[in-house]
C-alpha positions in Angstrom: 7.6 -94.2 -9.1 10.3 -97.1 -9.6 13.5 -96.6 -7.5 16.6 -96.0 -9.2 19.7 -97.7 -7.6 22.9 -97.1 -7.9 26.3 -99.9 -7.9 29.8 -99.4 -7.5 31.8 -102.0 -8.1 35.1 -102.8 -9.8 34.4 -106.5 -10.8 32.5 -106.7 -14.0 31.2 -110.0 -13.1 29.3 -108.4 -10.3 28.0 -105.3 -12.1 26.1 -107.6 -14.6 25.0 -109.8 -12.1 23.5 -106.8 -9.8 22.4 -105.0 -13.3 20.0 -108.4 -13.8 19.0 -109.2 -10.3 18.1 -105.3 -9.6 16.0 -104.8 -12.7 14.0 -108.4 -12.5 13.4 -106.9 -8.9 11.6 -104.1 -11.0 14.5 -101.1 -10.2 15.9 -99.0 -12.6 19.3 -99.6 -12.7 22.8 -97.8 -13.2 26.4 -99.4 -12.5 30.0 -98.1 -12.4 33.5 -99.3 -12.3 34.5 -96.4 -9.8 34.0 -93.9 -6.4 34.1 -90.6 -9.2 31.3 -91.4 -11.3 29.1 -92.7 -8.4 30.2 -89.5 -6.3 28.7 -87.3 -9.4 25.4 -89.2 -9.9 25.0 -88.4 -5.9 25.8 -84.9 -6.4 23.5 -84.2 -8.6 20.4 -86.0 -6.5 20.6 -88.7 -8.6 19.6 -92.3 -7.4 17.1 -93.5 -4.1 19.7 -96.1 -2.7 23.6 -96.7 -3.1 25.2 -100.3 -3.5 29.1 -99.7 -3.1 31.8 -102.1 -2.7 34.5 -100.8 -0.6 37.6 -101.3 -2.2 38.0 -99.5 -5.6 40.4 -98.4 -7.9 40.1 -94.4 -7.2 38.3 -94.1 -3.8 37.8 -96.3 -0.5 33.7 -96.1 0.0 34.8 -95.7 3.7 36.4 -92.4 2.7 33.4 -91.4 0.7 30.5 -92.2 2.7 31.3 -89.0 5.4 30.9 -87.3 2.0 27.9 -89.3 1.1 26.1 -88.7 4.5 26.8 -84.7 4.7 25.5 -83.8 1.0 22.1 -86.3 1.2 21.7 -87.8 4.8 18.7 -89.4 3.6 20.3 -91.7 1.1 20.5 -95.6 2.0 23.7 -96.6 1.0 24.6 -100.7 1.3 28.6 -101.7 1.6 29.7 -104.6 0.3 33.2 -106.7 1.0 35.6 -109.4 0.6 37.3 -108.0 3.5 35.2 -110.0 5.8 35.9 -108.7 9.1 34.5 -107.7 12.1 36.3 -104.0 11.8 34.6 -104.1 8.4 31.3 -104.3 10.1 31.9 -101.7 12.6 33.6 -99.3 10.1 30.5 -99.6 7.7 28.1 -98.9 10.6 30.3 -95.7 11.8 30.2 -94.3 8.6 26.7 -94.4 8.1 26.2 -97.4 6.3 22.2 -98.8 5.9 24.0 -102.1 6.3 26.8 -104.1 5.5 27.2 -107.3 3.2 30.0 -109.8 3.1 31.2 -110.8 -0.5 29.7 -113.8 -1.4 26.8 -112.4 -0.7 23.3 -113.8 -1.2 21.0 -112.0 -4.2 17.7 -112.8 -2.2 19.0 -111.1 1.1 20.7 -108.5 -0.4 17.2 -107.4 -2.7 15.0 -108.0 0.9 17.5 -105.0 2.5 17.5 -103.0 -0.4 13.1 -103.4 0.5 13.2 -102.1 3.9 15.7 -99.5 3.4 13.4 -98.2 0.5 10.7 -98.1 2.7 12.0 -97.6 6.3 12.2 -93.8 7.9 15.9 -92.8 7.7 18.8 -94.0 10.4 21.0 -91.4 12.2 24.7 -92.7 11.4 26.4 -93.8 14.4 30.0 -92.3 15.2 33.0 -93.6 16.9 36.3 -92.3 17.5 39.3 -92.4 14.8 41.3 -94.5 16.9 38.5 -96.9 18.1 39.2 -98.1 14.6 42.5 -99.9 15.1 42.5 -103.7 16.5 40.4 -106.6 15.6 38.7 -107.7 18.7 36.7 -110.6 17.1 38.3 -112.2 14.4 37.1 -114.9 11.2 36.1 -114.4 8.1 33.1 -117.2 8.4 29.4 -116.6 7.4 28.7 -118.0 10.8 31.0 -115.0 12.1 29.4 -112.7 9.2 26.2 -112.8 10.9 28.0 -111.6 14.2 29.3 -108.9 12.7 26.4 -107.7 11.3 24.1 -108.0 14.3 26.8 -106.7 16.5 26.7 -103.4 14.1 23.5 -102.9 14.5 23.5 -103.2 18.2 26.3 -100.7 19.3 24.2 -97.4 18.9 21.4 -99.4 21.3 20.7 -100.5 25.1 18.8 -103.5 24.4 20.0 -106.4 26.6 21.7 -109.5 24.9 21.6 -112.9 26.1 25.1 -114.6 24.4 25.0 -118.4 24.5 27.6 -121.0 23.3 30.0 -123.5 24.3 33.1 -122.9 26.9 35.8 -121.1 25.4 33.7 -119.9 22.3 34.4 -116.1 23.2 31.5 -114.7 24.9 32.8 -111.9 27.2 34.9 -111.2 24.2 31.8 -110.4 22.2 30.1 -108.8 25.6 33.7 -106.8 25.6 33.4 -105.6 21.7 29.6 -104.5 22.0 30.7 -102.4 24.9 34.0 -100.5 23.8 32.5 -99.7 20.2 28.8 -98.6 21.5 27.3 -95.5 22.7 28.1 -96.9 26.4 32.2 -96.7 25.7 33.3 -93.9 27.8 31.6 -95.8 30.6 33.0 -98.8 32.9 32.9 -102.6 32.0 32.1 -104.6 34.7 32.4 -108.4 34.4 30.7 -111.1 37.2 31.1 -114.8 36.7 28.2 -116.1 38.4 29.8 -119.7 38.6 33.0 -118.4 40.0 31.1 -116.7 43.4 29.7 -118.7 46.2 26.1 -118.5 45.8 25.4 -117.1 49.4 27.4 -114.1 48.0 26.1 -113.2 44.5 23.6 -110.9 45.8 26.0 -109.0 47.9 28.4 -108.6 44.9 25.9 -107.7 42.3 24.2 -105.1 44.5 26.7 -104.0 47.3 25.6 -104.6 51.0 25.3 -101.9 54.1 27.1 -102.0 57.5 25.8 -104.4 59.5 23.9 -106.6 57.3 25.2 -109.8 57.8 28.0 -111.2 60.0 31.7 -109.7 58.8 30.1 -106.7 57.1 31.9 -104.2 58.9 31.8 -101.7 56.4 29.4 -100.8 53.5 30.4 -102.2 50.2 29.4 -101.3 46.7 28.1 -103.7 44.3 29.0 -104.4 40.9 26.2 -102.6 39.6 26.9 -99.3 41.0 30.4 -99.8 39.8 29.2 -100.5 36.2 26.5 -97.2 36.1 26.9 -95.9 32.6 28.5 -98.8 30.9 28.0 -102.5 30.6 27.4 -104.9 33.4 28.5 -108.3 31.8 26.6 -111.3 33.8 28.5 -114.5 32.7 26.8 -118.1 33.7 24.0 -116.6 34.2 22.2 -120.1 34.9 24.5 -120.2 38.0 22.6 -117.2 39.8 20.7 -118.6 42.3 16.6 -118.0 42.7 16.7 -115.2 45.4 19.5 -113.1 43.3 17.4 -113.9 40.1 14.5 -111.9 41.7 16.3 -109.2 42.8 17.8 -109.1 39.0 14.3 -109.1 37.7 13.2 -106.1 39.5 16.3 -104.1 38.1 14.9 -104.9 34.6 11.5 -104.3 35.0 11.8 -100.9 37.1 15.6 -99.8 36.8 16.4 -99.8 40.4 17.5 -102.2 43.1 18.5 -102.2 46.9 21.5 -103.0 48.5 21.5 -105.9 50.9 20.4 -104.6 53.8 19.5 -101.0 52.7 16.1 -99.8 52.5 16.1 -97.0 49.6 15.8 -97.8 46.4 18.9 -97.1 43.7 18.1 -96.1 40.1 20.7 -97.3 37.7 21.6 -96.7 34.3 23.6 -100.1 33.0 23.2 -101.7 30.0 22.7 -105.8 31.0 25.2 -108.2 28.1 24.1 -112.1 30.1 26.1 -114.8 28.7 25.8 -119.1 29.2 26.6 -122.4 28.4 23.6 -123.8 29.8 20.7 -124.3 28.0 18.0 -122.1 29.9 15.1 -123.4 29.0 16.0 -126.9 30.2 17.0 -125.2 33.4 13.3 -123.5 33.9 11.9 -126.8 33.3 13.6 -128.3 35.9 12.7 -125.2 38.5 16.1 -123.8 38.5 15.4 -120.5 36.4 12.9 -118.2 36.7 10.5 -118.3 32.8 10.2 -114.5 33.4 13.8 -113.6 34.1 15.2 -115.5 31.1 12.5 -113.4 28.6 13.6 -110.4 29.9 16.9 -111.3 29.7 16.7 -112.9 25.9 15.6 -109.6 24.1 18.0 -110.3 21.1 19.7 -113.4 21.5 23.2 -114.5 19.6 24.6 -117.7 19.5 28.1 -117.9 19.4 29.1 -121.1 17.1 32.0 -123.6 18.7 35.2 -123.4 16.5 34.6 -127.6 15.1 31.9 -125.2 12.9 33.9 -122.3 11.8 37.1 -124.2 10.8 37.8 -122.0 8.2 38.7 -119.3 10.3 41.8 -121.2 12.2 44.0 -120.1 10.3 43.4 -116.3 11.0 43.0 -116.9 14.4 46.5 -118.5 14.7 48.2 -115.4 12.8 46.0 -113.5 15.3 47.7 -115.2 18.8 50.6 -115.8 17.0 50.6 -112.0 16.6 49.9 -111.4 20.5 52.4 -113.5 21.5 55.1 -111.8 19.8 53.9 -108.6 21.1 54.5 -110.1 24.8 58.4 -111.0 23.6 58.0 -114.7 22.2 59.6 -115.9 18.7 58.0 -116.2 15.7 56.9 -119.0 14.3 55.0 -120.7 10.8 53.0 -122.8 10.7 53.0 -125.5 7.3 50.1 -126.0 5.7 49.5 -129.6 6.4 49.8 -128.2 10.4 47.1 -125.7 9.5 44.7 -128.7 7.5 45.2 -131.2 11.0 44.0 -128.3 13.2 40.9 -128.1 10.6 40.1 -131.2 11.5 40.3 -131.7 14.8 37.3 -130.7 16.9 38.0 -128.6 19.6 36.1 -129.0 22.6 37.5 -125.9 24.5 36.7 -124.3 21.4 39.0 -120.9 20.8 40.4 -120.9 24.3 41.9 -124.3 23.5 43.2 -123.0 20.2 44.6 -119.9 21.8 46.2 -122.0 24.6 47.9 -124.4 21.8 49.2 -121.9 20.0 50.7 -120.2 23.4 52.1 -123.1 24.1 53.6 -124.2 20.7 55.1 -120.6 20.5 56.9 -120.9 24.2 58.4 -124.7 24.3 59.2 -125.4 20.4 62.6 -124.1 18.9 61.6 -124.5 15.7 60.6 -121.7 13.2 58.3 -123.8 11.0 55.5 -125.7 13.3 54.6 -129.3 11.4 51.8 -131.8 11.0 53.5 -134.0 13.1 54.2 -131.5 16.0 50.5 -130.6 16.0 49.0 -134.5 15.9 51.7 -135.1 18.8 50.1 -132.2 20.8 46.6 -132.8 19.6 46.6 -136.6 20.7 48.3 -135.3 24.2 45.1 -133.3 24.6 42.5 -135.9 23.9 41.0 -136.6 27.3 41.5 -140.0 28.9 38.3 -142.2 29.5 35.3 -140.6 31.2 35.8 -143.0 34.1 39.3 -142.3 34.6 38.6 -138.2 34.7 36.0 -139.4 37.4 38.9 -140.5 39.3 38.2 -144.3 39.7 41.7 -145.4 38.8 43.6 -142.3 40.7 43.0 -142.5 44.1 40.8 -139.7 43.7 36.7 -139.5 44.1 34.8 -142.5 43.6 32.2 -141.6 40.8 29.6 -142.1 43.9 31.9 -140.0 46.0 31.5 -137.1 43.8 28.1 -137.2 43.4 27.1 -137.3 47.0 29.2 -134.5 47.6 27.9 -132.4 44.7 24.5 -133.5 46.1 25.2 -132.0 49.8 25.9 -128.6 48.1 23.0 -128.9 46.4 21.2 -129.2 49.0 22.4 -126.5 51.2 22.0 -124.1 48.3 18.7 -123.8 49.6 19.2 -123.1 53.0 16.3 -124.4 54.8 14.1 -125.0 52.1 14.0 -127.8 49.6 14.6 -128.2 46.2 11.8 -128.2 43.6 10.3 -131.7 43.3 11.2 -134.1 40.9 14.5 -134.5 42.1 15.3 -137.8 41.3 14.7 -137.4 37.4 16.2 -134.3 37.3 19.3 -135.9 39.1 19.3 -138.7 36.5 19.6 -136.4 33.4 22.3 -134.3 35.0 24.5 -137.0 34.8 23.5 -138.5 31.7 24.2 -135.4 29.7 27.9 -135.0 31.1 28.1 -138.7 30.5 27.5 -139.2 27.3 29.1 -136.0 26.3 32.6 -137.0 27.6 32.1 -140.6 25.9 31.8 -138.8 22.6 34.5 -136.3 23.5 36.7 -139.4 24.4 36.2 -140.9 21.2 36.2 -137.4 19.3 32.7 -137.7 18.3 32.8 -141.8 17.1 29.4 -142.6 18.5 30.1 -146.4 17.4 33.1 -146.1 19.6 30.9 -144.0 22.7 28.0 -146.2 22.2 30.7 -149.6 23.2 32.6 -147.9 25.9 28.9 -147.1 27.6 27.4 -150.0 26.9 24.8 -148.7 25.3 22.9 -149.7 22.0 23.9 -147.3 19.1 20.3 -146.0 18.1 19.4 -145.4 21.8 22.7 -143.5 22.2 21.6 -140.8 19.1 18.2 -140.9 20.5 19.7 -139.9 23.8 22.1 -137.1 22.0 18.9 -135.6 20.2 16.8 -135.6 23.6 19.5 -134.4 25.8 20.7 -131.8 22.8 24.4 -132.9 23.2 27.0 -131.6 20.9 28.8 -134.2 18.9 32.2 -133.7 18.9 33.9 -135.1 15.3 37.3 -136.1 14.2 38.8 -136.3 10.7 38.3 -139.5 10.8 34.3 -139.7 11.1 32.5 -142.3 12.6 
C-alpha cells in the first residue's frame, strides 16, 4: 500500500516543490499552509509520515509535536527550518522528532529519510528538561555545522564513544561539553583531562587514582578521574599524547568496563561514557608506533570532524554577536561592528580557528573606545597577529633556542618517555617528517596560505612543496588575497 505523507508548510514555493518530489517518489501526497489542518488530518489517523516546518502562521510544530507524539507515538514526523541552529537540533530531537532538516535542504536526502523512517521500527522520543532549552552552546548556521547538529541529536539519548578531531581552537570540548549536558548522562559529572597538559609519568595515576604507597610521595590514596566522572562523561582531550602503557590500561576499561588503580589489586567497574578528542592525525601516529591500531578503533566508534573556522566563514558573524554578547554579560561595553569589519574577518584565515576569533573579539571589546569597530581597526589587529617568520618563532634572531637547540632538547624528552626502553625503530624518518610537517605548516601560515610565497622562503620548488602538503596532509591556510 503506497504511503501517504503529510507537509506543513507556509511557503507555497515549497509545498509544490515537496507536492512533485513526494509523488515522483511514488507517495500519495497532501500539503497545507498551517499547524490546524495538519493537527486534524493526524487526529483522525490520517497520514504514515509528517513533514512540518517549524515556524507557522497559527502553531509552532515544537508546540505540537508533544501533541503529535501522545495521540499516535508511532508517527514519523520530519522538522524542517530556516532557523539553523544547534538549539533547533536539540529541540526537534526532545520533542520527538524522526529527524531534523535545515532549510535549504536537499530533495535527495530528505526522500532517503523519509525511506528509512517508513521502514524503520519506531524511536522512543527523547526528553530534556524545560530549562535545558535556554542557551546556544554551539553556534553557526553553516551546513558544515548543520551536519553537527544533526549527529549530535542523534547521539544524546546514547553511550556510544565519540572520537572529535579538528584543528586547535575549533571547539572540541565545547562539543564534548554540549553532548554531555543535553544527553541521558546530564545529571551526572563532566570530567575533563588534557592529556598534553600532564607529565606523561603521571597520566595513569590521574586517569585511574593511585593507592598509598605506590610510588614515591604517595602518601595518601588518590582518586582518579574516572571514578570522579562515574555516571557522566569522562572527556579525554589529546588523546594522541597518552602514552603506550596508559593506552593499555584505557583499552581494558573499554573492552571489559573496569580498571585498577595504580597500585591496587581489585578490579573497579565503571559506568562513564568515553567523548576522546585530537588534533593529531591518529592513523599517522599508529604508523609510526606511537598509538595503539586497537585503541584508536575502539575509540573511533562514531567519529565527527569539527571543520576550522577559514571553512565556515559564514558563521563569523553570529559568533561575534555571540562573544560580543558574553562579554557584555561580564560588564564590558557594547560595540558594532561595520560590515566591511565583518567581510575582512571573512576573509582572513584563522589559524587558531574560534579561540582566535573569541580572543579578538575580547580584546577589541576591552581596549577600543569606540562604539562602531571598522575595517581598518580589524586589518590593524589582523596584520598584528600574523606570525613573524618560522625561523624567527624558532628563536634564531632572539637570543632564544637555536632551531638545533630545540630539537635536541625535545629529543632528550623523547627519549626518557620511555624509561629504559627505546623507541620503536625507524627513528630517524620518523624524526624527519616531524619537523617537516610543522615546517611547512608555519611557512604557509607566515604567508597566509601563498604557497608561491612558502615555497621561496623554504627554498623549495613549488610542485614539490604541494606534493609535500598532500603527503604530509597539511592544512593550507588562505588569505583574501589568494595565491
Amino acid at each position: 500500500m503506497t504511503a501517504t505523507i503529510l507537509v506543513a508548510d507556509d511557503d507555497a514555493a515549497i509545498r509544490t516543490v515537496l507536492n512533485q518530489a513526494l509523488t515522483r517518489a511514488g507517495y500519495e501526497v497532501r500539503i497545507t499552509s498551517n499547524a490546524a489542518t495538519l493537527w486534524r488530518w493526524i487526529a483522525a489517523g490520517e497520514g504514515d509520515l509528517v513533514v512540518t516546518d517549524v515556524i507557522m502562521p497559527d502553531e509552532n510544530a515544537f508546540d505540537l509535536l508533544p501533541r503529535i507524539k501522545k495521540a499516535r507515538p508511532e508517527l514519523p514526523v520530519l522538522v524542517m527550518s530556516a532557523q539553523n541552529t544547534f538549539m533547533t537540533a536539540i529541540k526537534a530531537s526532545e520533542k520527538g522528532a524522526y529527524d531534523y532538516l535545515p532549510k535549504p535542504f536537499d530533495l535527495t536526502e530528505l526522500i532517503a529519510i523519509i525511506g528509512r523512517a517508513l521502514a524503520e521500527p519506531k524511536r522512543k522520543p527523547a526528553r530534556l528538561d524545560d530549562d535545558m532549552q535556554d542557551g546556544m552552546p554551539l553556534v553557526g548556521r553553516s551546513a558544515a555545522m548543520q551536519e553537527i547538529y544533526r549527529v549530535l541529536a542523534r547521539l544524546m539519548q546514547t553511550d556510544l564513544t565519540l572520537m572529535i578531531t579538528g584543528e586547535s581552537g575549533t571547539g572540541k570540548e565545547l562539543v564534548a561539553r554540549a553532548l554531555h549536558d543535553y544527553g541521558k548522562r546530564r545529571n551526572g559529572p563532566f570530567v575533563a583531562i588534557n592529556m598534553a597538559a600532564i607529565p606523561r609519568d603521571l597520566i595513569e595515576s590521574e586517569l585511574f587514582g593511585h593507592e598509598k604507597g605506590a610510588f614515591t610521595g604517595a602518601q595518601n590514596r588518590s582518586t582518579g578521574r574516572f571514578e570522579q566522572a562515574e555516571g557522566g562523561t569522562l572527556f579525554l582531550d589529546e588523546i594522541g599524547d597518552m602514552p603506550m602503557d596508559a593506552q593499555t590500561r584505557l583499552l581494558r576499561v573499554l573492552q571489559q568496563g573496569e580498571y585498577t588503580t595504580v597500585g591496587g589489586r581489585t578490579p573497579i567497574r565503571t559506568d562513564v561514557r568515553i567523548v576522546a578528542a585530537t588534533n593529531k592525525d591518529l592513523k599517522h601516529l599508529i604508523n609510526q608506533g606511537l598509538f595503539r591500531e586497537d585503541l584508536y578503533y575502539r575509540l573511533n566508534v562514531v567519529p565527527l570532524r569539527l571543520p576550522p573556522l577559514r571553512d565556515r566563514a559564514e558563521d563569523i558573524p553570529d559568533l561575534v554577536r555571540h562573544f560580543m554578547q558574553m562579554a557584555e554579560k561580564e560588564g564590558l561595553d557594547g560595540k558594532r561592528f561595520d560590515n566591511e569589519a565583518l567581510d575582512l574577518m571573512k576573509a582572513y584565515a584563522w589559524p587558531g580557528n574560534v579561540r582566535e576569533l573569541e580572543n579578538l573579539v575580547r580584546r577589541l571589546m576591552a581596549l577600543y573606545p569606540q562604539d562602531v569597530i571598522s575595517r581598518e581597526i580589524i586589518d590593524a589587529e589582523l596584520r598584528s597577529d600574523v606570525p613573524d617568520s618560522p625561523i624567527d618563532k624558532m628563536g634564531t634572531r632572539n637570543g632564544s633556542l637555536t632551531i638545533a637547540q630545540a630539537v635536541e632538547e625535545n629529543m632528550r624528552t623523547y627519549f626518557a618517555s620511555f624509561g629504559d626502553n627505546l623507541p620503536p625503530p625507524g627513528l630517524y624518518d620518523r624524526v624527519l617528517t616531524e619537523l617537516e610537517y610543522p615546517l611547512i605548516l608555519a611557512a604557509l601560515t607566515a604567508t597566509r596560505g601563498n604557497q608561491i610565497k612558502a615555497a621561496d622562503l623554504l627554498g623549495l620548488n613549488r610542485n614539490t612543496l604541494r606534493k609535500k602538503i598532500r603527503e604530509l596532509g597539511v592544512s593550507v591556510y588562505r588569505s583574501s588575497r589568494g595565491n
